[in-house]
C-alpha positions as CSV (number, residue, x, y, z in Angstrom):
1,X,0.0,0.0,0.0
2,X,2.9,2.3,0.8
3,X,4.4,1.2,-2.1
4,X,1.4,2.5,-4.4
5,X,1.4,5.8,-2.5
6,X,5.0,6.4,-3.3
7,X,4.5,5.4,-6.9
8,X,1.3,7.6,-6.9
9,X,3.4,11.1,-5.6
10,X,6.2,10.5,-7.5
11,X,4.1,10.6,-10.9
12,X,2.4,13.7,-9.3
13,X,5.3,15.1,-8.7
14,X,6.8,14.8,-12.3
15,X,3.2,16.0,-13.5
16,X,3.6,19.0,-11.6
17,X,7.6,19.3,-12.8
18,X,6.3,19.0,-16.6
19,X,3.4,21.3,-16.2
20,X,5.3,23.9,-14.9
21,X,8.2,23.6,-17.5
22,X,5.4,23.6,-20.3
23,X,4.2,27.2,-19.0
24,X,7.9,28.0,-18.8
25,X,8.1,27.3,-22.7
26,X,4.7,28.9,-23.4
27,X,6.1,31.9,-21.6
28,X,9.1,32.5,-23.3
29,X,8.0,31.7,-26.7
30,X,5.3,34.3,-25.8
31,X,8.1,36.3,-25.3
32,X,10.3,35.4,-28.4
33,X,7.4,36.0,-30.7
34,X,6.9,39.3,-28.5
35,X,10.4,40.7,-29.3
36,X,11.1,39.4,-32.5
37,X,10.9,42.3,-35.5
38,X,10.4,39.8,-38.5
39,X,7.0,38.6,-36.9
40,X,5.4,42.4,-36.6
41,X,6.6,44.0,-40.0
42,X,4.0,45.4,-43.1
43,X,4.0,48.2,-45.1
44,X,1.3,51.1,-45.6
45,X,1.7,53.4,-47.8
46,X,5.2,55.0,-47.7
47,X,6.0,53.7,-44.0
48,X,7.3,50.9,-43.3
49,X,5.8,49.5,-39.6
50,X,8.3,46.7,-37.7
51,X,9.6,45.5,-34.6
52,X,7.3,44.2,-31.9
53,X,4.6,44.3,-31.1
54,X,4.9,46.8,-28.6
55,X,7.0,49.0,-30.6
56,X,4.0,49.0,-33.6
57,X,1.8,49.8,-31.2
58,X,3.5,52.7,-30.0
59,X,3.8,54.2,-34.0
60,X,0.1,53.9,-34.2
61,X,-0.6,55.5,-30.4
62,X,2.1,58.4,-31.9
63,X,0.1,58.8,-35.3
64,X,-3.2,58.4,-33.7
65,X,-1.9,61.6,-31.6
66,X,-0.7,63.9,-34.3
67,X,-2.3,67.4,-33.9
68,X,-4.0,66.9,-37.1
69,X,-6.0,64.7,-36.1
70,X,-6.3,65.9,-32.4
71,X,-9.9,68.1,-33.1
72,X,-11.5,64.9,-34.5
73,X,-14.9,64.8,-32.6
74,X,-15.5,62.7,-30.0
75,X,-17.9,60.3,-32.1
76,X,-15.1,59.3,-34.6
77,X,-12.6,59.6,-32.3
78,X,-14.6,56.6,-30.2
79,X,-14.6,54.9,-33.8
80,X,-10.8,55.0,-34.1
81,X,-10.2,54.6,-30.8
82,X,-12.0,51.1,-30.6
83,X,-10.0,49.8,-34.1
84,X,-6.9,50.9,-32.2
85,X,-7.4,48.9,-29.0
86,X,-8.5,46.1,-31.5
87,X,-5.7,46.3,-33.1
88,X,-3.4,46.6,-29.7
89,X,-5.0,43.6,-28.0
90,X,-4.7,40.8,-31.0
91,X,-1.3,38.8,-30.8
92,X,-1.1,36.9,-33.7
93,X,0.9,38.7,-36.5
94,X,-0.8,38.3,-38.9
95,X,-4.4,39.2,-38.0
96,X,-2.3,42.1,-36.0
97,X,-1.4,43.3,-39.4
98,X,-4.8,43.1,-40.9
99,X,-6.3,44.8,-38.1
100,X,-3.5,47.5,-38.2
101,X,-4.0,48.1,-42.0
102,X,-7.9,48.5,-40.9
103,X,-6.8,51.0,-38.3
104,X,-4.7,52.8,-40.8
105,X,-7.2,53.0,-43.5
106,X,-9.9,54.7,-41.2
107,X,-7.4,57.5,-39.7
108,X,-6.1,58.0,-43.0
109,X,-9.5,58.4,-44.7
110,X,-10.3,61.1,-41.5
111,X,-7.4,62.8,-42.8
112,X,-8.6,63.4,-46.4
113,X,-12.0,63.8,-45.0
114,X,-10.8,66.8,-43.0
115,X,-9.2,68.4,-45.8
116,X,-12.3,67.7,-47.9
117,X,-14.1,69.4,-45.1
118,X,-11.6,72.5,-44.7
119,X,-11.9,73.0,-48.4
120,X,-15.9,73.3,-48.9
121,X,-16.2,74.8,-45.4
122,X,-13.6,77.5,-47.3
123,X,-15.8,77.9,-50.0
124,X,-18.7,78.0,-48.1
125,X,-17.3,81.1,-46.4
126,X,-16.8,83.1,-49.2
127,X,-20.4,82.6,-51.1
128,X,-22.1,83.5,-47.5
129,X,-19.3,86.3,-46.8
130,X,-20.5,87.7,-50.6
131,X,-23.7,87.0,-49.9
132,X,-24.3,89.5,-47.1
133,X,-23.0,92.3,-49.1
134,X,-25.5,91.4,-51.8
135,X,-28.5,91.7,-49.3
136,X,-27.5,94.0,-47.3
137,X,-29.2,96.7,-48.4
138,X,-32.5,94.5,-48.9
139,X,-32.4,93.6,-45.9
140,X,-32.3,97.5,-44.6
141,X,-35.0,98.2,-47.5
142,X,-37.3,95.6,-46.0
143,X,-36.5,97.2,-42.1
144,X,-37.1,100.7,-43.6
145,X,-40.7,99.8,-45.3
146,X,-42.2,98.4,-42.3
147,X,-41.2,101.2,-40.5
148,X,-42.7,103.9,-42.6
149,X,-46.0,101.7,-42.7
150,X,-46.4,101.5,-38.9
151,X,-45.6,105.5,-38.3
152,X,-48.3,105.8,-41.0
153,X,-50.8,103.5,-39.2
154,X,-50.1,105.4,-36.0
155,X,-51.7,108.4,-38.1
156,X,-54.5,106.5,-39.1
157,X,-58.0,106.3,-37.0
158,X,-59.7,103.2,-39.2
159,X,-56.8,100.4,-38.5
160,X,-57.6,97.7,-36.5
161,X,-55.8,96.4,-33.7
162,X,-55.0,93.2,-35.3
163,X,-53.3,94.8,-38.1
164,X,-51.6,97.3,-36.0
165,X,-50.5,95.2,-34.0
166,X,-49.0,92.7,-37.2
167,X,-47.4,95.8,-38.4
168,X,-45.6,96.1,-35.0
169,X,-44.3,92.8,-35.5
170,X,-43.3,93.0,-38.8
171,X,-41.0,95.6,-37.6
172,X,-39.5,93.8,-35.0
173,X,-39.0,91.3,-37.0
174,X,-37.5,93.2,-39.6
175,X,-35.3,95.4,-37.0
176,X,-34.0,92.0,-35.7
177,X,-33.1,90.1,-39.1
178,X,-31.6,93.2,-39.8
179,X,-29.6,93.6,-36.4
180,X,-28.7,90.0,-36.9
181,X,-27.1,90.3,-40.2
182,X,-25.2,93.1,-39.6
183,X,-23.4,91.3,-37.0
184,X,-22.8,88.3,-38.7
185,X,-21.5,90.4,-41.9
186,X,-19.1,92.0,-39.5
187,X,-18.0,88.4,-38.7
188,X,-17.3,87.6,-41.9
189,X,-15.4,90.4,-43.3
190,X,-13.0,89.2,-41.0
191,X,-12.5,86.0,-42.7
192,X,-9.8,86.6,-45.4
193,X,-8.1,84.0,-46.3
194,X,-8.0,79.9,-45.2
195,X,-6.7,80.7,-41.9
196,X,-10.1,80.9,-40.3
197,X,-10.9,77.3,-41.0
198,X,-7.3,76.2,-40.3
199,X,-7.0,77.9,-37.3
200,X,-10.7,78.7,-36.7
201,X,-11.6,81.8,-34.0
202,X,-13.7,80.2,-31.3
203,X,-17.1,80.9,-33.3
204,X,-16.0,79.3,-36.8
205,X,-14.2,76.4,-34.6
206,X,-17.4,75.3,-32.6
207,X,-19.4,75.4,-36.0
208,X,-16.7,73.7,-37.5
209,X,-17.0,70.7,-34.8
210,X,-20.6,70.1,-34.7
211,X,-20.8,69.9,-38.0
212,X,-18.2,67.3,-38.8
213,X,-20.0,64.2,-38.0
214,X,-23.3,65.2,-40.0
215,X,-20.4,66.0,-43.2
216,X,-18.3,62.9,-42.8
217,X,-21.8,61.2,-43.2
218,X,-22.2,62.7,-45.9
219,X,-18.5,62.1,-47.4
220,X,-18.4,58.6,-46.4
221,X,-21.7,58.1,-48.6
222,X,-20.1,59.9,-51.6
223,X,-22.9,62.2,-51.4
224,X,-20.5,65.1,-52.3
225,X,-22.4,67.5,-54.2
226,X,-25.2,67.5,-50.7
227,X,-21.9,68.8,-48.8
228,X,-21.5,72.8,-49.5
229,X,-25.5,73.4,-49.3
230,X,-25.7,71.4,-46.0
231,X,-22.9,73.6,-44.5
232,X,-24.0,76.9,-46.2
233,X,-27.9,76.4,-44.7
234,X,-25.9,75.4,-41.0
235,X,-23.9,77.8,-40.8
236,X,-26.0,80.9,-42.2
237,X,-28.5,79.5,-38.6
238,X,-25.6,78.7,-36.6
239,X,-24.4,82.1,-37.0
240,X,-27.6,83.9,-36.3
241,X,-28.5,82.1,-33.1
242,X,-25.3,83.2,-31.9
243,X,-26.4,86.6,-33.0
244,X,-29.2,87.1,-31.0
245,X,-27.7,87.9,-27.3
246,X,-25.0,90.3,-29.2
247,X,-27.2,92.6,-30.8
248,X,-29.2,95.3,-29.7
249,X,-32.4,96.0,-32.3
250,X,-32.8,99.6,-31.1
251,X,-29.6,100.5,-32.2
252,X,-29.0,100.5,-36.6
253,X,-27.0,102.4,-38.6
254,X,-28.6,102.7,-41.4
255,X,-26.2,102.9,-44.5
256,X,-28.3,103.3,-47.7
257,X,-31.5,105.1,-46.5
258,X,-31.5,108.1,-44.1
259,X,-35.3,109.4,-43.9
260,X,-37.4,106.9,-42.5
């Protein structure tokens, strides 16, 4: 019976002596496979990627983290972010380098995006920035007429309320649309060259970012030709919200017409 007990632990204890060496060997060719450059090596585009694993990584964390690609709103940014940690966390080489070119090809197709972007957003800029100077003096026309017809209703006895009380709107109305343009076109002028979509002023930069999801949409689509009227419409409303806690209605220089 002893005998069979000290046959039985002595098996054990080899068990134990070769299960431990196995993980030893798992470990360390882990660790070879880890370290070695010609398992981690591709090429994308013009760059060559190689060493291990780690070392990869660290290029793509360091490209990922280029200030051109650090205003990328937080919805893509999540979308990048999860292909990189995909691409971090897989082991194998060769599914390492598939997932890295995936990686790659979704930063790199921001990047065009984004200068897609800048470019209509450019052009966008200039048609609204010519645009105000073209209705600028409608707009003052429009703000004059409903002024003269209310000072004439204020002479007249047979008017009703309801319609004195439109014409009163009408001038607000007018007085504010006019108030509101006026600032923006002042905003505008400003705007000379590709500068203020480079290196936006606070104003063009939030526009800028909320609208960049919505026009990579759009871009990824191919729905190009939708892309300067969609930003043109935004930013003509973006700009007059931002308007209305600036401006004070009571207060126009008038420029064209000076007897009201």
């Amino acid at each position: 019976m002893r005998g069979k007990i000290s046959i039985i632990k002595t098996l054990f204890t080899r068990f134990l002596a070769f299960y431990f060496m196995l993980l030893t060997f798992e470990a360390v060719n882990a660790q070879d496979q880890e370290d070695s450059p010609n398992k981690y090596r591709f090429k994308y585009r013009s760059e060559v990627y190689k060493g291990t694993r780690l070392q990869i990584t660290g290029q793509l964390r360091a490209l990922k983290n280029e200030s051109k690609f650090v205003d990328i709103p937080d919805e893509i940014e999540q979308e990048l972010h999860s292909l990189f940690i995909v691409t971090k966390k897989q082991p194998i080489p060769k599914y390492y380098k598939k997932r890295a070119i995936v990686f790659l090809d979704a930063l790199y197709s921001y990047e065009n995006f984004a200068d897609a972007y800048e470019n209509a957003l450019y052009e966008v800029v200039k048609k609204v920035k010519k645009d105000m100077y073209v209705v600028d003096f409608k707009f003052e026309r429009q703000f004059t007429k409903s002024k003269v017809k209310l000072d004439r209703a204020k002479k007249e006895e047979v008017i009703s309320i309801e319609q004195f009380d439109q014409l009163k709107k009408d001038l607000l109305d007018n007085q504010t649309k006019l108030s509101c343009h006026r600032w923006m076109k002042d905003k505008f002028e400003k705007y000379k060259s590709f500068d203020i979509v480079k290196y936006p002023d606070d104003l063009m930069k939030a526009f800028k970012k909320s609208e960049a999801v919505h026009v990579y949409r759009l871009y990824n689509d191919k729905r190009f030709d939708k892309i300067k009227p969609y930003l043109e419409n935004q930013i003509i409303d973006f700009y007059y919200k931002k308007s209305l806690p600036e401006i004070n209605p009571e207060i126009l220089d008038l420029q064209y017409i000076t007897k009201i």
